[in-house]
Each structure stands twice: as C-alpha cells, then as structure tokens.
DRENMARMI-449947 format. One record per residue: residue number from 1; z negated, x negated, y negated of N, C-alpha, C in turn. Coordinates in steps of 0.1 Angstrom, whole numbers, plus 2048, in hexadecimal, padded with zeros to 3 digits. Layout:
<NUM,<Z,X,Y>,<Z,X,Y>,<Z,X,Y>>;
...
END
This chain:
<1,<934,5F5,39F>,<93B,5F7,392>,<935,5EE,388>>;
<2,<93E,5E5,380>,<93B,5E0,377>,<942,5E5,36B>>;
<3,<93D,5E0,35E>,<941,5E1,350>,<948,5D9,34B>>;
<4,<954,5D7,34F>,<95C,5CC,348>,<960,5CB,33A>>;
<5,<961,5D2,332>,<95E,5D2,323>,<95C,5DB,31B>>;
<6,<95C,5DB,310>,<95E,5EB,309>,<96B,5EB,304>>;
<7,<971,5F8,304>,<97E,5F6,301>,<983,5F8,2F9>>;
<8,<979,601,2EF>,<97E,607,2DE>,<973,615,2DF>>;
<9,<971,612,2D1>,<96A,621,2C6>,<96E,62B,2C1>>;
<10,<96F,634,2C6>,<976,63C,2C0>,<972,648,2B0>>;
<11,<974,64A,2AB>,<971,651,29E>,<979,65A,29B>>;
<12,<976,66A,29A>,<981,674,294>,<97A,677,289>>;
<13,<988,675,27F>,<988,67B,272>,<994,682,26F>>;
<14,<991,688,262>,<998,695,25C>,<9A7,68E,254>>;
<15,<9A6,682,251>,<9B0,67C,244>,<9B1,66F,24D>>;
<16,<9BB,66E,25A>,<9BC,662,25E>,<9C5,65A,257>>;
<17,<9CA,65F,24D>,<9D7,652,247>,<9CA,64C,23D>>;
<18,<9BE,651,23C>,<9B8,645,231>,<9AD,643,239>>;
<19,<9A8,645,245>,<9A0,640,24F>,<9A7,62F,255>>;
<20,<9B7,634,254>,<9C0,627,25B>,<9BC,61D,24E>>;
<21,<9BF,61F,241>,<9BF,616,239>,<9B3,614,234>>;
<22,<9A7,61B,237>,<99B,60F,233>,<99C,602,23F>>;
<23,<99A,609,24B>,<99C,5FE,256>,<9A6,5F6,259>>;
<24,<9B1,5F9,24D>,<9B9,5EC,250>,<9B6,5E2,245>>;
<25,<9B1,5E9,23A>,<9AD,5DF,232>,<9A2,5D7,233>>;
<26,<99B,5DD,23E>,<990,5D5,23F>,<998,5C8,248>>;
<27,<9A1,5CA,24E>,<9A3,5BF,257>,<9AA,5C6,265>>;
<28,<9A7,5CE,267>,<9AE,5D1,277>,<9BD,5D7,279>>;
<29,<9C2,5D2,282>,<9D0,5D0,285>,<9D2,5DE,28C>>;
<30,<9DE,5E6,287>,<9E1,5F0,290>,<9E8,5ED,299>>;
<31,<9E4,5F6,2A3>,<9EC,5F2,2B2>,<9F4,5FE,2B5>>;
<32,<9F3,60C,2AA>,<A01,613,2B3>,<9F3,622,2AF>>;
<33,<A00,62B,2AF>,<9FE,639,2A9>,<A01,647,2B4>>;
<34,<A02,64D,2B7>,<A05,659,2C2>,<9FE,667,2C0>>;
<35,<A04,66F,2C9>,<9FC,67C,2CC>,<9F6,67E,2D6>>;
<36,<9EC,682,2D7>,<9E7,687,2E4>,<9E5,697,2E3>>;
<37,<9ED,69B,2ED>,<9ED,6A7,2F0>,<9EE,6AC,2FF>>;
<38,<9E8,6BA,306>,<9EE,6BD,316>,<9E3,6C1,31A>>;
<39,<9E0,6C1,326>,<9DA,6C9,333>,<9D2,6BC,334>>;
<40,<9D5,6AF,334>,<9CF,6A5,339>,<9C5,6A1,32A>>;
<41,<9C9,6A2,323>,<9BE,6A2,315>,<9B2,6A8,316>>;
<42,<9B9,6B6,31A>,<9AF,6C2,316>,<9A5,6BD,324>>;
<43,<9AD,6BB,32F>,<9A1,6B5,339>,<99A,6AA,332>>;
<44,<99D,6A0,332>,<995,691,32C>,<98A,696,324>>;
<45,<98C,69C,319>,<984,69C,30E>,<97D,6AD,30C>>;
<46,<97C,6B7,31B>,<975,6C0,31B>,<97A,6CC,313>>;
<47,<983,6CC,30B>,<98E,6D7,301>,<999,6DA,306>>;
<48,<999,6E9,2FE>,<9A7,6EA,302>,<9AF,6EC,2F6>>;
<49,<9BB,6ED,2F7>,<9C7,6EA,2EF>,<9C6,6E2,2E2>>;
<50,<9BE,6D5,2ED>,<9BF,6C6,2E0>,<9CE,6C7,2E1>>;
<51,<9CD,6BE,2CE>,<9DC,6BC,2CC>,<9D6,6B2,2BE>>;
<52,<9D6,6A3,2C2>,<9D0,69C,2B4>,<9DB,691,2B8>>;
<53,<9DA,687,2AA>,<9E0,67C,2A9>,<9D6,672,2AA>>;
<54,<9DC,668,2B1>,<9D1,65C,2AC>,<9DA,64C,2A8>>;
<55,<9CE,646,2A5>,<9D3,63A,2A2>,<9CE,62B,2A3>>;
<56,<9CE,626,2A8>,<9C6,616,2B2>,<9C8,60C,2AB>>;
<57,<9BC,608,2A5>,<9BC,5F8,29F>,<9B5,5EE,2AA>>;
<58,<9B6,5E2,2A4>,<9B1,5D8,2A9>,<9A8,5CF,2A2>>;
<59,<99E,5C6,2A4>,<99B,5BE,29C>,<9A7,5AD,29D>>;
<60,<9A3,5A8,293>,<9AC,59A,296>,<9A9,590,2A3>>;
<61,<99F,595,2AA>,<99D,58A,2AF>,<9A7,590,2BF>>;
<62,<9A9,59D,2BE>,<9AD,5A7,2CA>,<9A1,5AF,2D4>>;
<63,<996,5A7,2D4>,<98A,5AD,2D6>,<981,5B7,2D7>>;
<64,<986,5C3,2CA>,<983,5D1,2C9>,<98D,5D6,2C5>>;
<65,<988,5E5,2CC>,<993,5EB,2C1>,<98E,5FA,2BF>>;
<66,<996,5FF,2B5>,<993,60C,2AF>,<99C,619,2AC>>;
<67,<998,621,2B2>,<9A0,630,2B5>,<999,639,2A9>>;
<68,<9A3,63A,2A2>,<9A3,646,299>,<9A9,656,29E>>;
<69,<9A2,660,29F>,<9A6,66D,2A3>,<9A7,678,29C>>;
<70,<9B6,67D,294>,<9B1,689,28D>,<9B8,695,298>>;
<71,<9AE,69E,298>,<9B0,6AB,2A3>,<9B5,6B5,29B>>;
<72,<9C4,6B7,29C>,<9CA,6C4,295>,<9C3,6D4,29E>>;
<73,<9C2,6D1,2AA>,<9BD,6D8,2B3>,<9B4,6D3,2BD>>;
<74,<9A9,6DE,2C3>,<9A3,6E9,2BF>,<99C,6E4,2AE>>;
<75,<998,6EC,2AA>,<991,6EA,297>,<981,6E6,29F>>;
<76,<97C,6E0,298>,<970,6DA,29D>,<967,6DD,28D>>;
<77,<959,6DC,295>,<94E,6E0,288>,<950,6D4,281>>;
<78,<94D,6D6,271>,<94B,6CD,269>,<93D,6C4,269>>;
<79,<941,6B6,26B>,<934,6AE,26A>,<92D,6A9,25F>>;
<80,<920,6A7,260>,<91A,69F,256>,<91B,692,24F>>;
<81,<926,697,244>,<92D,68C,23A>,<922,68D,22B>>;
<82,<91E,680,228>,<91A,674,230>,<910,677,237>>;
<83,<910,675,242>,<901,676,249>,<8FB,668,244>>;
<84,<8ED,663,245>,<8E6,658,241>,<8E8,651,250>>;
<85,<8E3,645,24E>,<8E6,63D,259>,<8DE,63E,265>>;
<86,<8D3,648,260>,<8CB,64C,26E>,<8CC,656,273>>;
<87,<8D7,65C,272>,<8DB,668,27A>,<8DF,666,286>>;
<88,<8D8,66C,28F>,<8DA,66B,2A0>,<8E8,668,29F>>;
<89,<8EE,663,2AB>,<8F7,664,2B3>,<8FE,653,2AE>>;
<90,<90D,650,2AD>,<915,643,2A9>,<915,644,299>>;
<91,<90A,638,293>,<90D,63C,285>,<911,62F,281>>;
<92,<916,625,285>,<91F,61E,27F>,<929,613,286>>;
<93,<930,60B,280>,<93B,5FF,28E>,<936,5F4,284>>;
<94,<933,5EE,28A>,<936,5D9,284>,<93D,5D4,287>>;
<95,<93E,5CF,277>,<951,5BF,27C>,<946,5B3,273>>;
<96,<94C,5AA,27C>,<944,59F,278>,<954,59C,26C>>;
<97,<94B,596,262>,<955,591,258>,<954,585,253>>;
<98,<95C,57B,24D>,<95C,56F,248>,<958,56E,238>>;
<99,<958,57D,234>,<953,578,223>,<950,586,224>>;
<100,<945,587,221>,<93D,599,21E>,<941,599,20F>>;
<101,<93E,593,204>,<942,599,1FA>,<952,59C,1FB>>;
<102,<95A,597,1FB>,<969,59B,1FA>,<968,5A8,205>>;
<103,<961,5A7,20E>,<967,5B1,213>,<961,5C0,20E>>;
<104,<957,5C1,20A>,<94F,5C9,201>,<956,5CB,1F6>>;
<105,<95C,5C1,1F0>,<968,5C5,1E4>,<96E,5D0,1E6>>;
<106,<977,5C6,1F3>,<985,5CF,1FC>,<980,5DB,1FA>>;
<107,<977,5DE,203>,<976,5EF,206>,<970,5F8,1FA>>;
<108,<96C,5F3,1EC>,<968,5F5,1E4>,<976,5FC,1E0>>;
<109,<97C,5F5,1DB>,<98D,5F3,1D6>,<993,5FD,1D9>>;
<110,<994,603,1E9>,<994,60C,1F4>,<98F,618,1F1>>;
<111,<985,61C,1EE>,<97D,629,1E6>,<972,626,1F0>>;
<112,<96C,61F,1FA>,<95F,61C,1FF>,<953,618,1F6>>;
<113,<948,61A,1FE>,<93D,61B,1F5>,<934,60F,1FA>>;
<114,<92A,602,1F4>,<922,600,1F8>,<915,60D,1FC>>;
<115,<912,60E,206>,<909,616,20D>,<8F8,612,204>>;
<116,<8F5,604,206>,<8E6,5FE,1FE>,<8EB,5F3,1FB>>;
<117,<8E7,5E5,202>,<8E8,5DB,1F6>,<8F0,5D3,201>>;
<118,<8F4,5C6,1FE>,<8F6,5B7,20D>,<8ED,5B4,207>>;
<119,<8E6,5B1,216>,<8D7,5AA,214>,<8DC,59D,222>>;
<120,<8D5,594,21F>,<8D4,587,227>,<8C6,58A,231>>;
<121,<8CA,588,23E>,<8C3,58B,248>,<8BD,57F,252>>;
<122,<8B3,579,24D>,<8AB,56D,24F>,<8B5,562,250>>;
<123,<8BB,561,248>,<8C8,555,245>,<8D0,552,24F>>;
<124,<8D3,560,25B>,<8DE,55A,267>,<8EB,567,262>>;
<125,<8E6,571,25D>,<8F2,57B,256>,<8ED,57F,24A>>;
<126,<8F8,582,242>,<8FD,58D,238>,<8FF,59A,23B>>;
<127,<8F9,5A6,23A>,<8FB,5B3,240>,<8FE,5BB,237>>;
<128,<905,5C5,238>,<905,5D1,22E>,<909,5DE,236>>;
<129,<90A,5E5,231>,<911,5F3,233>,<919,5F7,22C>>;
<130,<925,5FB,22F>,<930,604,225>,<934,612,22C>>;
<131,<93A,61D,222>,<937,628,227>,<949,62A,223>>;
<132,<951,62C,22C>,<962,62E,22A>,<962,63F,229>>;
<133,<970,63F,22E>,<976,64D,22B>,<96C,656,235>>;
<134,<96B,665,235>,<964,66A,23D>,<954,665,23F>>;
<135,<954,65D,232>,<943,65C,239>,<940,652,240>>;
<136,<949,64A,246>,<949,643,250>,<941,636,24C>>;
<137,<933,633,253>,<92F,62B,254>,<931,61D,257>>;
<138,<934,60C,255>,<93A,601,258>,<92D,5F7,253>>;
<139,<92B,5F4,25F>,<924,5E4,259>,<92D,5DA,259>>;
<140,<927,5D1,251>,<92E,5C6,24E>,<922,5BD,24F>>;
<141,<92A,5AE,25A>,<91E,5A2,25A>,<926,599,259>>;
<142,<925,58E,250>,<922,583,250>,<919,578,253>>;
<143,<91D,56E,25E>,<916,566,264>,<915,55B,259>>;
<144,<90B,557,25B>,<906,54C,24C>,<8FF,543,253>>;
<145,<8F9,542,25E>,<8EF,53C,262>,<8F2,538,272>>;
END
C-alpha cells in the first residue's frame, strides 16, 4: 500500500456560510455543496444519526482541497475557540500566497484577525498567522527567497 496523495482537510464549524467566505476570499474555488446523511455516514465517521452539510473548496492550482462540515446532528461538545496555536491536535492549514500583505488586508476586511506579526523567515518566506471565523487558525507564506 502506497500514499498517493492527500486528498483534502477537513474542518467542522458552527457558521459555514462565513467559514465558506473567508476561504473564498482568501482564494479557494468551491467545488460543490451537499448533505451527508444515512446508515453509511453514521458508519464512516463512528455516529449515529449524522445529518450535516458540507462544502468543498479547492486551491487555484487544483492541488488541495478543503471540506467544511457543519453537523446539524448528533450536537457535539463545544471546542476551544480560540485555542492558541499550541493546542494538541490540527491547529492550523497553509496556502502559499503571492502577496502576504493583501492578503492579510483581505481577511482583515473579512472580520479575521492577525494572530502576531508577518515576520520574514531567513529571507526564503514571509509567514504569519490569521485567525478566521470559528477560531480558525491559517498560515500564510510567502516565498521571497
């Protein structure tokens, strides 16, 4: 058995119509919206009587993509909004970007937060952190070098 790629991230949140629009303003293309619901859900993902929506972006290049999940069913515990960036488990996604300040604008504009500062990282990237809807952790790099 090999690893032939990764195939997408997934992330559930509470307010997906503004989870969809920070990530589309950051740049990623939606690829299509649905429900997942049934017998074969609740098998996949260990629950019973899931009944969520999701929603699948892409990056420009087609290369990643991103699954947003909000679960009308079962109710799930509330998470640690914001957690800091060293909280165990997935704490953040990278998109490489072509201009960190505009895009730090963008999501500014958005109701996102610079998280600390863009700092230049031995003159081959620009790095930052931004914090979107839900908390959600985003690096951003810029290749400079």
């Amino acid at each position: 058995m090999t690893i032939q790629r990764m195939d997408h991230v997934g992330i559930v949140v509470d307010d997906l119509a503004s989870a969809k629009a920070f990530f589309v303003e950051l740049g990623l293309k939606p690829q299509g919206e649905g429900t997942v619901e049934g017998g074969w859900a609740d098998r996949v993902v260990g629950l019973e009587g899931v009944r969520s929506e999701i929603a699948m972006s892409e990056t420009p290049d087609g290369h990643g993509r991103l699954e947003l999940s909000k679960f009308h069913a079962p109710s799930g515990r509330g998470g640690d909004r914001p957690a800091p960036a060293n909280a165990p488990g997935i704490c953040h996604v990278t998109f490489a970007v072509d201009d960190i300040d505009a895009a730090v604008a963008s999501v500014r504009a958005h109701g996102g937060e610079l998280v600390g500062a863009v700092e230049d990282y031995e003159n081959i990237y620009r790095l930052c952190y931004v914090r979107g809807p839900e908390g959600i952790i985003v690096e951003l790099a810029e290749r400079i070098g």
